[in-house]
N, C-alpha and C positions, 0 to 999 in steps of 0.2 A: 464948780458945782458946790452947792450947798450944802449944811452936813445935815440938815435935814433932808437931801436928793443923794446923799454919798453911800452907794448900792453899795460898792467895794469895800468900804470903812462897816458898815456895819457884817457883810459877813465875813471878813476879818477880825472882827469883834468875835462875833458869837463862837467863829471857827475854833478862837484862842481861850475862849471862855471854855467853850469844852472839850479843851485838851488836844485839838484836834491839828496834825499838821496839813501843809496842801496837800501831801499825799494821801495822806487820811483819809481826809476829805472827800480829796477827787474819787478815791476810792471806798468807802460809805458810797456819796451820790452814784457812781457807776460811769463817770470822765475820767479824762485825764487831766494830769497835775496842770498843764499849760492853760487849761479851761479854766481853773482855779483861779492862777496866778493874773489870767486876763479880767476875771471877775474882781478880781481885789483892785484890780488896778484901772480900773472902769472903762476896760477894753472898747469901745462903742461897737463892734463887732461881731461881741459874744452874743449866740443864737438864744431866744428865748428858751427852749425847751431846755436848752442846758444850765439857765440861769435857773426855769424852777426845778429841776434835780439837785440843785446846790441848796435852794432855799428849802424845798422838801426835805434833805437830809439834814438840815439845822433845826428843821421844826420854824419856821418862817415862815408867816402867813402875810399872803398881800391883799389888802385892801383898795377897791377902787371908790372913789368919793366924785361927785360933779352934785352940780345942784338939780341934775335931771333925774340921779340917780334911781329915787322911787316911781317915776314915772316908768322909765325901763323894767325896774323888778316886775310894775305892775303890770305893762304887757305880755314880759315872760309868763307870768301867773297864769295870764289871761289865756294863752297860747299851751298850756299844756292840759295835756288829755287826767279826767276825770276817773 
């Protein structure tokens, strides 16, 4: 994996940056430690909703990009009530 694709590496990072151990963590986010430890370690496994509980409690935001991407906003736009 690339370290521009390395999920685990960076919230390892941020995790360490603020002060934070896997327990900590897991608990801030509201998992357990093994959810953590799978997430650092780029478990292929771990459940999204528990990925963004990790990322939520880091304050991590994900971005999606494609080259259709405004075409999508724009039908969501289009499709919500006034």
């Amino acid at each position: 994996m690339g370290n521009h694709q390395d999920i685990g590496g960076m919230v390892r990072f941020n995790r360490q940056k603020a002060g934070l151990t896997q327990v900590g963590l897991a608990n801030l986010a509201g998992i357990g430690k093994t959810a953590v430890f799978d997430i650092e370690n780029n478990k292929p496994s771990v459940q999204c909703d528990t990925l963004k509980k990790v990322l939520r409690a880091l304050n991590i935001q994900i971005t999606f990009q494609s080259p259709l991407m405004n075409s999508y906003r724009k039908t969501l736009d289009e499709k919500s009530p006034d």
